[in-house]
C-alpha positions as CSV (number, residue, x, y, z in Angstrom):
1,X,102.5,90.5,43.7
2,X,104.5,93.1,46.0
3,X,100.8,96.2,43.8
4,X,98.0,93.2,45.3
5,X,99.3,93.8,49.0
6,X,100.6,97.6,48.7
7,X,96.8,99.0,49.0
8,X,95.6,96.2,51.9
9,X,99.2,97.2,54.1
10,X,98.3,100.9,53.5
11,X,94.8,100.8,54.6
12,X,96.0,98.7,57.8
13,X,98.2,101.5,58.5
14,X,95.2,104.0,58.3
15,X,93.4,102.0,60.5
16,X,96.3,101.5,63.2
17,X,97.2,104.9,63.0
18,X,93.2,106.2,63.3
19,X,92.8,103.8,66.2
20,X,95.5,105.1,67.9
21,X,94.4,109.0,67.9
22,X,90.9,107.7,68.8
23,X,92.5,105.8,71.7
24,X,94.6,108.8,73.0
25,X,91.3,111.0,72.9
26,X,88.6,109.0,75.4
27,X,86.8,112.1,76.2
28,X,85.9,111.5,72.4
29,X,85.4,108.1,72.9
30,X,82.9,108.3,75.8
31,X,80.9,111.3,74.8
32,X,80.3,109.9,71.2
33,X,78.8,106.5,72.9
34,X,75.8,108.6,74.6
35,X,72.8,108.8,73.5
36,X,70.6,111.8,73.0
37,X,69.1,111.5,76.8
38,X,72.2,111.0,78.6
39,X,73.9,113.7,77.0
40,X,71.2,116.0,78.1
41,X,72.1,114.7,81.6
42,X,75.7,114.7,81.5
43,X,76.2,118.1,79.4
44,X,75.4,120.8,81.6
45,X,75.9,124.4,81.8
46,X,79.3,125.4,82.5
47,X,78.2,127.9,85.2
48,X,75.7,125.5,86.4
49,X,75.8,126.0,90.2
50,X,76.7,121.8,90.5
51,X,80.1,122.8,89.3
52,X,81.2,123.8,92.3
53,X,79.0,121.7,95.1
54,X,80.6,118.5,95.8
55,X,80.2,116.4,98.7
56,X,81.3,112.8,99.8
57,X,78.1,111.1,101.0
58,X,76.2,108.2,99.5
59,X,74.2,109.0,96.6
60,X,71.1,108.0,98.4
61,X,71.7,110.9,101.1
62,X,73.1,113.3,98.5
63,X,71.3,114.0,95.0
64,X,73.7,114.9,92.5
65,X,73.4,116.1,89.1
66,X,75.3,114.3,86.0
67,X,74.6,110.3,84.2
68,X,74.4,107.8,87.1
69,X,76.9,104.9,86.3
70,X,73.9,102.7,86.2
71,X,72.8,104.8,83.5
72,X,75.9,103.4,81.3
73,X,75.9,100.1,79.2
74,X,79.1,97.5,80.0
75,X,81.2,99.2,76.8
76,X,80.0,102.6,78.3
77,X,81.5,101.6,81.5
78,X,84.6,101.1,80.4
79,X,84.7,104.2,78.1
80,X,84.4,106.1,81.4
81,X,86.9,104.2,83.2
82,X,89.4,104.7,80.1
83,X,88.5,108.5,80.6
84,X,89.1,108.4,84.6
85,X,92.3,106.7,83.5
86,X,93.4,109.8,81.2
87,X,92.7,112.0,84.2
88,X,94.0,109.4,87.1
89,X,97.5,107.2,87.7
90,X,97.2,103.8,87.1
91,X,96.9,103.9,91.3
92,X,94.4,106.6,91.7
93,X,92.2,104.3,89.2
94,X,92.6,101.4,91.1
95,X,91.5,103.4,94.1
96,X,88.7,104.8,92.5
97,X,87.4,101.5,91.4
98,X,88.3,100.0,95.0
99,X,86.6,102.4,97.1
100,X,83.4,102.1,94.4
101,X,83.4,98.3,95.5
102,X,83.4,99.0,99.0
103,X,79.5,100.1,98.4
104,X,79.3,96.3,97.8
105,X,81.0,95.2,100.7
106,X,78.5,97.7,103.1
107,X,75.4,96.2,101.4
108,X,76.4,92.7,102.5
109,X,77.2,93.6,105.6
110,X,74.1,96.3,106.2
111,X,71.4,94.2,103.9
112,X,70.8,97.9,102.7
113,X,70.7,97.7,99.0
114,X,69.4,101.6,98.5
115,X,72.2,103.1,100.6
116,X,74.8,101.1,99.5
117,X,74.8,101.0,96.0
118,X,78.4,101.0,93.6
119,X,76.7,102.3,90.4
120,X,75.3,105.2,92.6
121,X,78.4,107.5,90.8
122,X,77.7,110.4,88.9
123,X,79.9,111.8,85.8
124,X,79.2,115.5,84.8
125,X,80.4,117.9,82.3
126,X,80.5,121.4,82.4
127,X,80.9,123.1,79.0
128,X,81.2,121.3,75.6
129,X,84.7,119.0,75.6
130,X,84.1,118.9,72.4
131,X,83.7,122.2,71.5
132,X,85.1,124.5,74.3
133,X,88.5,125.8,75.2
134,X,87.4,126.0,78.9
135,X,85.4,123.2,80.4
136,X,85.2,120.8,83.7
137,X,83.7,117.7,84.7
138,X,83.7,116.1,87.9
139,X,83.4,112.3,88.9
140,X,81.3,111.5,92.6
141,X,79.4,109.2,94.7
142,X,80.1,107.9,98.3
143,X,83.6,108.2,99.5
144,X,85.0,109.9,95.6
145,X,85.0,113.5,94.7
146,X,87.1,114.1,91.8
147,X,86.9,117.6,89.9
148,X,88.8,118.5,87.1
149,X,88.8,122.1,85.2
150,X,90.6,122.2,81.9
151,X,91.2,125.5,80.3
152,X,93.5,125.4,77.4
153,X,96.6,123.4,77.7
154,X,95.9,124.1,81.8
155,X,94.1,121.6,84.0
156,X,93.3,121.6,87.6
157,X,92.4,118.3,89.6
158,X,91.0,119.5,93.3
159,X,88.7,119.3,95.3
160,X,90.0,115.8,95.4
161,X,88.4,113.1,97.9
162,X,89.0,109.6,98.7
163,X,87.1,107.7,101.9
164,X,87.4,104.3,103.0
165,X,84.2,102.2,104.7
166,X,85.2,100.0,106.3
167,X,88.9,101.6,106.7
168,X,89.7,97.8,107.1
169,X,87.1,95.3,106.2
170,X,86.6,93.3,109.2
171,X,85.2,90.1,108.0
172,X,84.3,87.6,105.1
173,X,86.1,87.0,102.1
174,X,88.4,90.0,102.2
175,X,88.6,90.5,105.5
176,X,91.9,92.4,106.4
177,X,92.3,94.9,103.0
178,X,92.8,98.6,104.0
179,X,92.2,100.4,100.8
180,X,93.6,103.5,102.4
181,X,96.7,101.7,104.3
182,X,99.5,103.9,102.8
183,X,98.0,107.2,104.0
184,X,97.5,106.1,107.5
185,X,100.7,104.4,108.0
186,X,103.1,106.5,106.6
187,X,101.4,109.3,109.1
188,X,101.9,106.7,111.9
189,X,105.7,106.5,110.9
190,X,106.0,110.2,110.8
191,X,104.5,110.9,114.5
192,X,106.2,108.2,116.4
193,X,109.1,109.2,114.9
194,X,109.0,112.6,116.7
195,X,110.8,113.1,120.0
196,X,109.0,114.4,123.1
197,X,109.8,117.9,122.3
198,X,108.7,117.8,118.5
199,X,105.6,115.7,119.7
200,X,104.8,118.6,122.0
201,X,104.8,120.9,119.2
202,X,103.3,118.0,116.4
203,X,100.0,117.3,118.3
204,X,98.0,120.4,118.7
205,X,94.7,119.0,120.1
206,X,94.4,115.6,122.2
207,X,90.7,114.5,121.1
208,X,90.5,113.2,117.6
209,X,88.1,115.6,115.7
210,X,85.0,113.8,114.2
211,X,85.4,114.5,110.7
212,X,87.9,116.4,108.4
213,X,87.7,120.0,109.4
214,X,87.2,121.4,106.1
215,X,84.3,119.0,105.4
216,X,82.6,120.1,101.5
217,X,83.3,123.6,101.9
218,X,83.3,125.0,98.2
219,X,85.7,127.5,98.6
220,X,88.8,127.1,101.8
221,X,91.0,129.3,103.1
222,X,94.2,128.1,105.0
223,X,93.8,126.8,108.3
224,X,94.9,128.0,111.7
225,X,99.1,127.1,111.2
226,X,99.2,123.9,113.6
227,X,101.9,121.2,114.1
228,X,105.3,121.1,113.7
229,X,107.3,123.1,110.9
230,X,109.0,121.5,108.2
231,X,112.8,122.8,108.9
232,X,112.1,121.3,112.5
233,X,112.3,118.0,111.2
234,X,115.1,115.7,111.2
235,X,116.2,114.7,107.7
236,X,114.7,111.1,107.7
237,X,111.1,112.8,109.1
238,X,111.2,115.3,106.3
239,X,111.7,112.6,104.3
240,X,108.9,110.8,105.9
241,X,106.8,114.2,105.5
242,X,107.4,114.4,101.6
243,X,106.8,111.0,100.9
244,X,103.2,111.5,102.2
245,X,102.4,114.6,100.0
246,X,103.8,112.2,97.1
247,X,101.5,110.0,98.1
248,X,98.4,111.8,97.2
249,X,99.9,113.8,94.2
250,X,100.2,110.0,93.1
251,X,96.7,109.8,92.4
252,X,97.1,111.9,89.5
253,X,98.7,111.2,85.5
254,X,102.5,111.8,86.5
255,X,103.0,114.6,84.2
256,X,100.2,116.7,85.9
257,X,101.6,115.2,89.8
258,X,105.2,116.0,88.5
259,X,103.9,119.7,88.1
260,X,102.2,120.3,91.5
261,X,105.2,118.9,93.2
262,X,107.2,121.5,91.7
263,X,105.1,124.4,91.9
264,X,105.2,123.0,96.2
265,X,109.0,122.2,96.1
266,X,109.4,126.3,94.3
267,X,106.9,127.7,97.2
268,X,109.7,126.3,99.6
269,X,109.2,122.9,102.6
270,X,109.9,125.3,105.2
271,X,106.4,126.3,105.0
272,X,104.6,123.2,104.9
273,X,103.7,122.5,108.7
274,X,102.1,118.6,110.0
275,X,99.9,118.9,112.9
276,X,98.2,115.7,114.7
277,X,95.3,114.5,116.8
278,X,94.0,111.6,118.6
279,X,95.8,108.3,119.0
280,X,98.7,107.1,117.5
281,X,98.5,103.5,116.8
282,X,95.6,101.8,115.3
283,X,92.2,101.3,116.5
284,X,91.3,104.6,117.8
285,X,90.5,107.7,116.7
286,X,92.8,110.1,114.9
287,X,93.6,112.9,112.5
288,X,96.6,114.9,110.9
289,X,96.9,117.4,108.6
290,X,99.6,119.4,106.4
291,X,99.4,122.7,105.2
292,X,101.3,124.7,102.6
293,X,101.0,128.4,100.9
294,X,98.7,126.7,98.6
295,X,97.3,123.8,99.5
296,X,96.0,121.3,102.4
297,X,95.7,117.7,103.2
298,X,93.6,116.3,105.9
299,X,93.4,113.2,106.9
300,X,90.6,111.5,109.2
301,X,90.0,108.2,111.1
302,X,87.3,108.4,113.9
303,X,84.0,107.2,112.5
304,X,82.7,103.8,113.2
305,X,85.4,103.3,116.4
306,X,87.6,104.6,113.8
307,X,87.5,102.4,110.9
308,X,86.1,104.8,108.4
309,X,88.8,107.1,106.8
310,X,88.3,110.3,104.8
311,X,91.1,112.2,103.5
312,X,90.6,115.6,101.2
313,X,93.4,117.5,99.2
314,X,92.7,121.1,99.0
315,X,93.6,123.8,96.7
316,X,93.6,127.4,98.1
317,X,93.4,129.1,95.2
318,X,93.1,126.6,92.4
319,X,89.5,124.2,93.5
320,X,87.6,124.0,90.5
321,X,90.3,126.0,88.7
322,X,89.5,129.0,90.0
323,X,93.5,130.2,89.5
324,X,93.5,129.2,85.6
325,X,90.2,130.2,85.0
326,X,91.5,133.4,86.3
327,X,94.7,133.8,84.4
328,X,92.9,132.6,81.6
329,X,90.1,135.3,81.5
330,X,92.7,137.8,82.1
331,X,94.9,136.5,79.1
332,X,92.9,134.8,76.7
333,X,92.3,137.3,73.6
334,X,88.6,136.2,73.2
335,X,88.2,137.6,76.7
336,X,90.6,140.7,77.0
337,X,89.6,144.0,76.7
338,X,90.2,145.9,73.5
């Protein structure tokens, strides 16, 4: 009896144990589901000049190149989300998928069907996954700009964009949400919690700029040092101050946020610096940003009588993995110079 169920339990355990590696590699899993024509769409060049354009307007105003989610059947759909997932926090997916069905809520309200469209998303790969040690892919429409270089056991996850239209839906069935609501408020908390003299030194311009300053620029370089310094904080506002950078290192796996935060807490606070603009309550225009050695965070809300948000983080030296494609040039042995 115990022969008739040793060869059913064993091939079970195969199966389990197959399913399992398959389910830990959704790169794999999504690739594999294309056909022939949409990889030839999806696989591109990885020095194709795309690579390293990104921008954060609707796919009706911005062509871009890569499979169009309405390109992808229901099962392919959620191959892709599985893979966003592997490259995302549980949060950053559900943002993801949020601000996607904003497009939704913007059609209803505009009647504008071409312009506001949630499966006008593009997912692109540059270099063979499959095949390559060094490889990107990036994942884009309105309001999402996500970019991801992997090179080896390295991988780099900036120019990274998230916008919010409406910043707070005004009306019908879900009237109230603020997809964005933690960003904006937890800069609220930090300015009003400054005193006259730290305010004088916080806000370093009194009319709200129009759009994040730094806009799609492929390559950045830090910004004019604005604001108010980190060691000038109280210990409650510099609480206040890393809690916000947490905030949008959350977006990523924890693992790869956990990493960035230490490579920021090694650089040392005391250079981190948060400037503001505009108002300071909701309902009219207003800005902030915060700036490191090596990266930068800017955060707008001044479109649409300032119900439209857009909020960047910025890498000085490592958008598009320019830092580890570097290192890894200079290291690897297929690339070194004998």
């Amino acid at each position: 009896m115990k022969k008739q169920f040793l060869l059913p339990f064993a091939f079970i355990c195969f199966l389990s144990i197959l399913f399992l590696c398959f389910k830990d590699k959704p790169i794999e899993s999504f690739i594999s589901s294309l056909s022939e024509e949409q990889k030839s769409k999806a696989l591109l060049d990885f020095d194709h000049e795309a690579k390293t354009e990104w921008h954060f307007f609707p796919g009706a105003m911005y062509e871009r190149e890569g499979l169009s989610f309405s390109e992808l059947s229901e099962e392919q759909r959620e191959k892709l989300f599985d893979l966003l997932q592997a490259y995302l926090s549980k949060s950053g997916l559900e943002k993801t998928k949020t601000i996607m069905g904003l497009e939704a809520v913007l059609r209803e309200f505009s009647g504008d069907s071409v312009l506001r469209n949630p499966e006008n998303y593009h997912v692109a790969f540059y270099g063979d996954p499959l095949e390559d040690e060094v490889w990107a892919w990036s994942f884009e429409g309105h309001h999402v700009s996500l970019n991801y270089t992997i090179a080896g056991e390295k991988i780099t996850a900036t120019p990274r964009f998230f916008g919010s239209n409406p910043a707070r839906i005004p009306k019908g069935p879900r009237e109230g949400e603020r997809t964005l609501k933690e960003e904006e408020d937890f800069g609220f908390a930090l300015i009003n919690s400054l005193s006259e003299d730290q305010l004088e030194k916080a806000v370093f311009r009194e009319e709200s700029y129009k759009e994040i300053v730094t806009i799609n620029q492929s390559v950045v370089d830090p910004l004019e040092t604005v604001g108010i310094g980190f060691e000038e904080l109280d210990s409650k506002q510099q609480k206040t101050l890393i809690k916000i950078v947490d905030l949008y290192l959350s977006a990523l796996p924890k693992k790869l946020s956990q990493k960035r935060r230490k490579f920021i807490q090694d650089e040392g606070f005391d250079h981190i610096h948060f400037g503001w603009v505009g108002a300071k309550k909701l309902g009219s225009a207003h800005y902030y940003r915060i700036q490191g050695l090596s990266f930068l965070i800017e955060f707008d809300n001044s479109q649409n009588d300032a119900n439209h948000i857009h909020t960047v983080w910025r890498d000085f030296d490592g958008d598009f993995g320019r830092d580890v494609l570097a290192d890894h040039y200079l290291n690897s042995p297929h690339h070194m110079v004998q």
